[in-house]
N, C-alpha and C positions, 0 to 999 in steps of 0.2 A: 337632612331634612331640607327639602329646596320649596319657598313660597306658601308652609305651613304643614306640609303633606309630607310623610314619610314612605322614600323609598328604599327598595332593595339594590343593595350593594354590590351586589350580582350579577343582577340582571336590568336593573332600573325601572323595576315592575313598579307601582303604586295602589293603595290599595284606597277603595271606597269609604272603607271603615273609620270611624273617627277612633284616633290612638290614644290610650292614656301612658301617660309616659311617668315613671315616677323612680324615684332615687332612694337608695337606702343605706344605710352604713353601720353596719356591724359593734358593736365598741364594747369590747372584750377587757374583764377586771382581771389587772395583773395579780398575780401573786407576791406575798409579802416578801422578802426576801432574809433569813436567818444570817442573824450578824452571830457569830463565834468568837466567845471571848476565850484569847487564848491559853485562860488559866483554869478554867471550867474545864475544856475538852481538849485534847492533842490531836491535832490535825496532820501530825506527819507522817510519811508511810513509815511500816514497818520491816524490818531487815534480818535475817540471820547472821546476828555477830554478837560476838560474846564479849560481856561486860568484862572489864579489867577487876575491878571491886568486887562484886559477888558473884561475880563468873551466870549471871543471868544470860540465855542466849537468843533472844531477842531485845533489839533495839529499834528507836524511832533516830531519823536521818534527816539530815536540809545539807545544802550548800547554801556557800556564800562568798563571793569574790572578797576576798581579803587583802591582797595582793595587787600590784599594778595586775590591768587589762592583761599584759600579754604573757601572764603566765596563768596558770590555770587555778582552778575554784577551791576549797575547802572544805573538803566535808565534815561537815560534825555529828557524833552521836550522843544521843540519850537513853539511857537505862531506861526499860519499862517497869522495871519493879520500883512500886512506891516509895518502899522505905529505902532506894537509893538513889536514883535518879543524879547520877553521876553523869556527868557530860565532858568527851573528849574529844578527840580532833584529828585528822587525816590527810598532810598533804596528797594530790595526785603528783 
C-alpha cells in the first residue's frame, strides 16, 4: 500500500475503489489430552512368547538400558494372564 491506496503486486494497477481491509484469526480449542495411569491400563505392545509359569502365549514387552551405554538394551516381559502376571527378562 503506497500513500493510502492499494496496488497490485503484479502489475502496479491501482484501483478507484476505497478498500476495506480487515484481519482475522482463527483460534481453534485444543483437545484434552488423556493422562494413563499405568495400573488402570497396560500400555505395552503385545508379543508371541510364551510365559515360563503358565505356559500363557502372549506377552506385553518394554526395553530398558540397564547396562552401561555401549552394550545393548533389555528386554523384559509381562504375562498377560491376570492371575500371573509373571515378569522376566532377556539379554540381547
Amino acid at each position: 500500500m503506497k500513500e493510502g491506496q492499494a496496488r497490485c503486486a503484479g502489475c502496479n494497477a491501482k484501483t478507484d475503489k476505497k478498500l476495506k481491509l480487515a484481519a482475522s484469526e482463527k483460534i481453534s480449542t485444543h483437545e484434552s489430552v488423556k493422562v494413563i495411569n499405568e495400573n488402570d491400563e497396560n500400555t505395552y505392545p503385545i508379543v508371541d512368547m510364551t510365559c515360563p509359569e503358565c505356559k500363557t502365549k502372549k506377552c506385553y514387552f518394554w526395553t530398558q538400558q540397564t547396562r552401561s551405554s555401549d552394550e545393548s538394551e533389555t528386554k523384559f516381559y509381562k504375562c498377560t494372564n491376570p492371575k500371573c502376571q509373571h515378569t522376566w527378562r532377556k539379554y540381547r
